[in-house]
N, C-alpha and C positions, 0 to 999 in steps of 0.2 A: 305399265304403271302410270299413276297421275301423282306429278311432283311439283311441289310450290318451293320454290326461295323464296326468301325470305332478304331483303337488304335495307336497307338507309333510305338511300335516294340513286339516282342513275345520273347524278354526275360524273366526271372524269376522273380515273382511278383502276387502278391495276383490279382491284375487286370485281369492281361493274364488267370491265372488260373479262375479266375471267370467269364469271357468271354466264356472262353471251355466250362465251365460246364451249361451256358447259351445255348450256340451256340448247344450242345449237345440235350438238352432238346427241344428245340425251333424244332426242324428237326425232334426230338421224335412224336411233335405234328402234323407235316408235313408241316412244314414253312421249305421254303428254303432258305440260310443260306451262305452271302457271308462273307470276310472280306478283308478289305483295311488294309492295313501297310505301313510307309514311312521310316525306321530307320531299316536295312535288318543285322547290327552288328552281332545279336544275334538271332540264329532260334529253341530255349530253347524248347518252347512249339508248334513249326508248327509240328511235328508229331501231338501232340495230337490232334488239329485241322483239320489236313489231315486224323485224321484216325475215325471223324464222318462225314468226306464228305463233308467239308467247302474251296469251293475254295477262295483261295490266291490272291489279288491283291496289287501286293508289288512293290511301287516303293522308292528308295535310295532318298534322300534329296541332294539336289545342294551346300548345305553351313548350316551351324550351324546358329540357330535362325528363324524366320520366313519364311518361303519360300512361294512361290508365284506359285513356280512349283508344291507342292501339294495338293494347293486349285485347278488348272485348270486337274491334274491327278485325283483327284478325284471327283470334277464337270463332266467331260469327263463320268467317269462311270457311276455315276448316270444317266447323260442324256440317256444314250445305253440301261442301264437296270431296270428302270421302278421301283425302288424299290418302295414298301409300306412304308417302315419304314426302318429307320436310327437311330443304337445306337452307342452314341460316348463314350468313358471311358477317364475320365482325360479331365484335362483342354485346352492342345495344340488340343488333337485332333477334340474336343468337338469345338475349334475356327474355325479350319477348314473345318472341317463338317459344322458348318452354316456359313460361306464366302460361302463354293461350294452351298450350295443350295439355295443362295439369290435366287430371280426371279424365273419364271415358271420349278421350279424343283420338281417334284413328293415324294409325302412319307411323313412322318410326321417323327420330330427327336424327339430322348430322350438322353437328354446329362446326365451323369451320373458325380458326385464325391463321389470317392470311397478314399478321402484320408480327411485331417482335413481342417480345414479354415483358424488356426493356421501354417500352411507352411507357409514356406519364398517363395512367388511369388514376380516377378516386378508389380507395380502396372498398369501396361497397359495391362498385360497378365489378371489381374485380372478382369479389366474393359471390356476387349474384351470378357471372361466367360460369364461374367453378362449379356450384349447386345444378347450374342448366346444367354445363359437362358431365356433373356425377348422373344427370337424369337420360341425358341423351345415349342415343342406340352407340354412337361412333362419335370421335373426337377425329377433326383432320385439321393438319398445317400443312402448310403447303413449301415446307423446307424441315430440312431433316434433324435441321439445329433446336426447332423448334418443337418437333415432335418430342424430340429429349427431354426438352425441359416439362413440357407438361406431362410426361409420363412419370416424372417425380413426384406428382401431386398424387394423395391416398386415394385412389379409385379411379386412375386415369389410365394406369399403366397400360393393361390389356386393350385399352378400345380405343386408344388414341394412335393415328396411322399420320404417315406421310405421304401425300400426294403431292408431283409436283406438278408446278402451271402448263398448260395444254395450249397448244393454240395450233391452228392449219398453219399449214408448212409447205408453200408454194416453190415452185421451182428458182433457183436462185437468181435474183437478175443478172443481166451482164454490163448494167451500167455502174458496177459499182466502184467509188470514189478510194481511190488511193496516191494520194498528196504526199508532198515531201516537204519539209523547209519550212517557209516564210509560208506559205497557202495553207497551211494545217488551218482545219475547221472540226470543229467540237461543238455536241450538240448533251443538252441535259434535258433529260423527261422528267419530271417529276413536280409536284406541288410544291410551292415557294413556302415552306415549311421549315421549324428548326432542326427535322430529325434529317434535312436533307441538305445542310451543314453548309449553307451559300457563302457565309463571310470566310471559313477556312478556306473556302477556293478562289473566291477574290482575293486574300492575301499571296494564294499559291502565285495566280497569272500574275501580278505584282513581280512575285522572285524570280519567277519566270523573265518576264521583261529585264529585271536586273540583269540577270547573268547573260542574254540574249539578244537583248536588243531592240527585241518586237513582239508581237502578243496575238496569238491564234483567236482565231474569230469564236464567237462563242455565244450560241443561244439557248435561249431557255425556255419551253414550251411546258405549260401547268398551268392550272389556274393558282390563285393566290387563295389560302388557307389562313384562315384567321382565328380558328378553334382554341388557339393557343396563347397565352401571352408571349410565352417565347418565340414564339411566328411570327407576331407583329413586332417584337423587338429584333428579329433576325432581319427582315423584312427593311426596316426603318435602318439598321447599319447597314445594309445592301447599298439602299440609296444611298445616306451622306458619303459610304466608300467610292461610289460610282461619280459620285458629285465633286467627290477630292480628285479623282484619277481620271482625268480626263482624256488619257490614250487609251486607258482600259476600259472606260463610257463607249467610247468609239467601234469598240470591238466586240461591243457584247447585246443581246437585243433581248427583250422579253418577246416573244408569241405570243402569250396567252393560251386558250385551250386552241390544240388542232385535231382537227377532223382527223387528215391522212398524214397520219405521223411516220407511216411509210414512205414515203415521199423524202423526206428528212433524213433517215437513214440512212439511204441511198446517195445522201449529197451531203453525207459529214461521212468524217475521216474516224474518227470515237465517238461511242458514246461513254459520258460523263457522269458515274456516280458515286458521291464519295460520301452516301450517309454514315452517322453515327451508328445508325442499329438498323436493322428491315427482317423481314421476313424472308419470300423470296419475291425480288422485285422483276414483275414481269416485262418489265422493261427492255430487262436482260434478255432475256426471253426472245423477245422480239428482235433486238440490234444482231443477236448470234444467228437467228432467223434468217434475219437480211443482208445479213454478210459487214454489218458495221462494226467495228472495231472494238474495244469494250476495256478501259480501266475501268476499273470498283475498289472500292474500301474494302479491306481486307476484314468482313464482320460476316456474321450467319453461316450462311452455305455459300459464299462469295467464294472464299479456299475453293471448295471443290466444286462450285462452274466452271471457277478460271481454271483451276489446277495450277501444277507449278508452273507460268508460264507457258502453259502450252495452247490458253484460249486465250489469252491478253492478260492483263497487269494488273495487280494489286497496289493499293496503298494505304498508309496509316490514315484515315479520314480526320486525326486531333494534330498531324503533323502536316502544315502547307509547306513543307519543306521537301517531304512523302510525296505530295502531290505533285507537286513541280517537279520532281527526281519522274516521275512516269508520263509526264507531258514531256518534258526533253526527251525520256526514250524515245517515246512515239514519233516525237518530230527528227528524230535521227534513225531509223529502226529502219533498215531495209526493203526496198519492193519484195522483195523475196522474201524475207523472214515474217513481213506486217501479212502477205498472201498467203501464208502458209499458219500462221495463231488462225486467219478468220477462216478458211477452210476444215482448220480442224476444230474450228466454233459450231460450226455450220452441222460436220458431221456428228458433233455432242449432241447440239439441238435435236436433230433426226432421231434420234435416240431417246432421247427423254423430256424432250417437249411437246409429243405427240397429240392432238385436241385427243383422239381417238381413243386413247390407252386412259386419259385424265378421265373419260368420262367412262368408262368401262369401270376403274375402281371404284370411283361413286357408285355405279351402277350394282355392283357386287358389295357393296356395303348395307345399300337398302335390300338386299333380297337373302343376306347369308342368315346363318341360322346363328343365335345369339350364344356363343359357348363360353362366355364368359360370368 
């Protein structure tokens, strides 16, 4: 088969990356494997996509908000090249992907949300989703929380599936990082965003410090998102809280984006996610991967990655009280028992985070027979 996604831009972002690792697979099985992009800012991840043989068709946006130039830029492709199948990631691209292929245009789509229901969308952006989803072949979310909710919508029920994130699954390292005490290091992946709740965990390390005495190291690797007022306002208390707390400045770094974020894994003790709402964040994903330790906010399909306790820790992400109550575990939590949640992380992961099996359902989506 010849298959286009469809995305934003290939900056850094659990999507992009779950795309590569798609788009990777898919060409594994001998499907050839284009991609469209409209938003050329940020080219984070097109190596990785140019280096399993996925040509690029990337055109720049005329103006901020809907454009009209790349529904006919990327109609135009389609008509030239005959695709099978169309997958789109996220919401804008997913709208434009089906505007381009109203009328006698070839392939069958799968629009994908890979993020929560819970974001702050406009409601028109939200309605023009639903309309592509009532048009498209297949609705996928990529957590099972998710899948629920949009098979509540009239016409979603049948055709909307849960797939979860995929990624290779290399042999486990043996250097991996288990700390006790006062050396505990904590690492967070994600965009300096409001939905990834930065000042309820600066207040946490704070209580932390109260009851303790000292305050785990703690970095933060993402680029900064500005999409949001609430992100530059999240963003802005970050700072003056960093700027009040000057032991907790001390201990805490921004990254910026990194490359080998495997690397980092490897050399924190947890990782650190306490959003308000997500999808399924592949982040997780990865840390269960590598044998890195893993509290999460108790939201989405977070429950059932972690389970009770038996793959790492949950906590309230609107309580720094929650939070701090799972950072003291951790830094009190046994060799034995911290080696025994990431072993049986590791053997989840093997299980249901397979690149292989992710792209085999797509794969069976674009070719089933349409029974609904």
């Amino acid at each position: 088969m010849k298959i286009l996604i469809v995305i934003d831009t290939l900056a850094s972002g659990g999507a992009q990356r779950l795309k590569a690792s798609l788009a990777k697979s898919l060409i594994g099985f001998g499907h050839e494997v284009e991609l469209f992009i409209y938003d050329l800012k940020d080219d984070f991840f097109a190596s990785e996509f140019q280096s399993h043989g996925v040509k690029i068709h990337a055109f720049e946006k005329e103006k901020k908000g809907f454009s009209l130039y790349v529904v006919q830029q990327l109609r135009s492709i389609l008509l030239k090249n005959n695709y099978d199948g169309v997958i789109s990631s996220m919401h804008a691209p997913s709208i434009y992907a089906g505007l381009a292929m109203v009328g006698d245009v070839s392939g069958r789509l799968i629009v994908c949300e890979e993020s929560s229901s819970k974001r702050p969308e406009p409601i028109i952006k939200r309605f023009l989703f639903y309309l592509v989803s009532l048009s498209a072949h297949s609705v996928v979310a990529n957590s099972f929380n998710e899948a629920r909710l949009l098979k509540r919508w009239p016409g979603l029920s049948k055709k909307t599936h849960a797939i979860l994130n995929g990624l290779e699954i290399p042999s486990l390292s043996k250097d991996q990082v288990v700390t006790q005490n006062k050396n505990l290091k904590l690492l967070v992946v994600a965009r300096i965003a409001y939905p990834k709740n930065g000042v309820n965990l600066l207040k946490a390390l704070s209580l932390f410090y109260e009851r303790n005495g000292w305050i785990p190291e703690l970095n933060w690797a993402g680029r900064r998102d500005d999409s949001f007022d609430k992100s530059i306002e999240m963003k802005k208390e970050m700072d003056d809280y960093l700027f009040k707390n000057t032991k907790l400045s001390s201990k805490w770094k921004w990254l910026g984006e990194v490359k080998d974020i495997t690397s980092f894994y490897r050399k924190s003790d947890a990782l650190l996610l306490v959003s308000i709402y997500e999808g399924l964040p592949l982040v997780i994903c990865e840390a269960m991967i590598e044998g890195c330790f893993v509290i999460a906010s108790n939201v989405c399909d977070h429950p059932y990655i972690i389970g009770n306790e038996d793959r790492g820790l949950l906590c309230d992400p609107l309580s720094p009280e929650s939070i701090c109550n799972s950072i003291e575990r951790l830094s009190m939590m046994s060799f034995t028992e911290k080696s025994k949640m990431i072993k049986n992380a590791r053997e989840f992961a093997e299980l249901n985070f397979d690149q292989g099996s992710m792209a085999r359902a797509y794969e069976s989506l674009l070719i089933e027979d349409n029974s609904y």
